[in-house]
C-alpha positions in Angstrom: -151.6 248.2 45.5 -154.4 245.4 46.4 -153.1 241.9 47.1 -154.7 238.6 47.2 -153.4 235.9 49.0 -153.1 232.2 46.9 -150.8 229.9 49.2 -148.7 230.2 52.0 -145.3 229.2 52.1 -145.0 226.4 54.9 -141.6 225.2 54.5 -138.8 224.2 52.2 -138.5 220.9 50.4 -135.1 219.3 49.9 -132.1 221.0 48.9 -133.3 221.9 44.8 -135.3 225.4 45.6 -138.6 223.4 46.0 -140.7 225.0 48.2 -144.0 223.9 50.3 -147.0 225.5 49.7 -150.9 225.9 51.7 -153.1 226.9 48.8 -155.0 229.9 49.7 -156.7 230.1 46.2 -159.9 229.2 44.7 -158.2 228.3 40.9 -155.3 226.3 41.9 -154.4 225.3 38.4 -154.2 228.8 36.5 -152.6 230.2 39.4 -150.1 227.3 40.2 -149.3 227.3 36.3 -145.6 227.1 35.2 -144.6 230.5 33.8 -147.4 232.2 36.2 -146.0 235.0 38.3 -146.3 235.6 41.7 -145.4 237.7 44.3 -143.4 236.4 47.2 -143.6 238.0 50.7 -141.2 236.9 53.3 -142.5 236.6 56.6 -143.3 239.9 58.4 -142.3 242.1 55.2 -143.8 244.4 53.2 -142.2 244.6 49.7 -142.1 241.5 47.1 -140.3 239.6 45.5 -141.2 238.6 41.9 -141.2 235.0 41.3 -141.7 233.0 38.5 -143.1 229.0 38.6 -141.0 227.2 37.2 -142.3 224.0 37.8 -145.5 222.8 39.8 -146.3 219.3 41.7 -148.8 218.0 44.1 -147.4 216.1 47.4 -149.9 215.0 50.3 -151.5 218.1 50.9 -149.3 220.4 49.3 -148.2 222.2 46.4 -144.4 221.8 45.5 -143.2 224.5 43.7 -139.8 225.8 41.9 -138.9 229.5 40.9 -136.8 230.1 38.0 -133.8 231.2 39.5 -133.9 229.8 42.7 -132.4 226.1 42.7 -131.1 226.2 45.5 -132.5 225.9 49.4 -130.8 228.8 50.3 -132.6 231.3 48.0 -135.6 230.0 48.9 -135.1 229.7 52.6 -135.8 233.3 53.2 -139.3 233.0 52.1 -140.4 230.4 54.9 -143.6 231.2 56.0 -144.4 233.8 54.1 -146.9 234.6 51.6 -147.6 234.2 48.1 -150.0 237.1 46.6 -151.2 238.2 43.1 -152.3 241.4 42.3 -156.0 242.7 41.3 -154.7 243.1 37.5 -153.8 238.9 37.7 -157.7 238.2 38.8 -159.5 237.5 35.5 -163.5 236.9 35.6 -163.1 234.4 32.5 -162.1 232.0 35.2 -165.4 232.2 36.8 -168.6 230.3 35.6 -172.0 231.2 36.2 -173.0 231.6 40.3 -168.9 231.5 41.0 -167.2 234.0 42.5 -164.0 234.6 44.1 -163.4 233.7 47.7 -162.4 237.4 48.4 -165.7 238.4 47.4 -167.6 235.9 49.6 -165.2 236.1 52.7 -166.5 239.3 54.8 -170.3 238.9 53.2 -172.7 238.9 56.1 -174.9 235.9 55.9 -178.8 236.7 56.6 -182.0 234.2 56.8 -184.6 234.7 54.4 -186.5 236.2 56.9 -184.1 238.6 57.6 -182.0 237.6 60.3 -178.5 238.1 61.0 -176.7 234.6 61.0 -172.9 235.9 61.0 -170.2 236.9 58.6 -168.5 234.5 56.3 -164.4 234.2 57.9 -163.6 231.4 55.9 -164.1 229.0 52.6 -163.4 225.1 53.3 -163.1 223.3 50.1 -164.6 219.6 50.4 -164.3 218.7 46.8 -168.0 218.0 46.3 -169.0 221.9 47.2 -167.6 224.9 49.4 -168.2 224.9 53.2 -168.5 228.9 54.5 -167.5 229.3 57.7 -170.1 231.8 59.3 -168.9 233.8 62.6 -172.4 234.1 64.6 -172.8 236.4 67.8 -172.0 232.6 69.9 -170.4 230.2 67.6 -169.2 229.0 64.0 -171.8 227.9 61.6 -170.8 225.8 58.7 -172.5 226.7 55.7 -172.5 224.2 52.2 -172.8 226.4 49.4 -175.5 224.0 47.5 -178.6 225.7 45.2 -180.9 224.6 48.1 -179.3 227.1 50.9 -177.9 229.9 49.5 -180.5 231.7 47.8 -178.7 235.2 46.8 -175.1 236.4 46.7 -174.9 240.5 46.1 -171.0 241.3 46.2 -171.5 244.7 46.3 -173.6 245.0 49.0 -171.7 242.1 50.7 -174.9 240.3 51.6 -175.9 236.7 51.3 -179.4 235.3 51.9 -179.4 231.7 52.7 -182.5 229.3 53.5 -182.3 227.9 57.1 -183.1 224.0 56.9 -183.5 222.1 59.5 -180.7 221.4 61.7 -178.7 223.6 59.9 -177.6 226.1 62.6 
């Protein structure tokens, strides 16, 4: 079975179940949805455990969650640093708008000029709120890439190839 990671499990919260969570995801509010299922992975372990959101709150950086079930620290305890995964069957394109795509698509793409050369390959997506920052492994360092109309000018998932035009100062 394929997973996809949404949010890591960075600690416990209290003594009530609540759990800490690093959103991995690019749809934080269908996936973070009470009555959503996910699959829980404790740390170093292959097999899941079925979870259902029970309830769903934003502190600081963070995503407090609650599974139905587990209201109580020690059920959830287990689970600490871990990982929190859906399945390909739980990805839906209705989600996604016109030139959107899902980070698992974009992370891995090799990134390419216009005129053909190799800038690096895309290891990570930074959300910034006004648009997505790629992060772009080159051959000698990181390049930081806005996804913005002006600089990316094709995405082919298949072939896992992005064409971007380099402006000034941008690597």
């Amino acid at each position: 079975m394929e997973w996809f990671n949404v949010g890591r499990i960075v600690n416990t919260h209290g003594i009530r179940g609540e759990v800490r969570i690093l959103s991995t995801t690019d749809f934080e509010e269908e996936r973070f949805a009470v009555g959503n299922k996910l699959a829980a992975f404790k740390k170093d372990d292959k097999k899941p455990t079925w979870v259902t959101i029970q309830s769903v709150r934003r502190h600081k950086n963070f995503i407090l969650l609650t599974f139905e079930g587990m209201d109580n620290i020690n059920f959830v305890e287990p689970f600490k640093e871990g990982m929190l995964k859906i399945t390909k069957d739980q990805m839906t394109d209705d989600l996604l708008q016109e030139n959107e795509f899902f980070f698992h698509e974009i992370i891995g793409c090799t990134v390419v000029s216009e005129e053909g050369a190799i800038i690096g390959e895309v290891k990570d997506i930074l959300q910034t709120g006004a648009n997505d920052v790629w992060v772009v492994k080159g051959a000698k360092k990181e390049h930081y890439i806005p996804y913005i109309e002006d600089i990316v000018k094709n995405i082919d998932v298949e072939e896992k190839k992005i064409v971007i035009h380099v402006m000034e100062g941008l690597l």
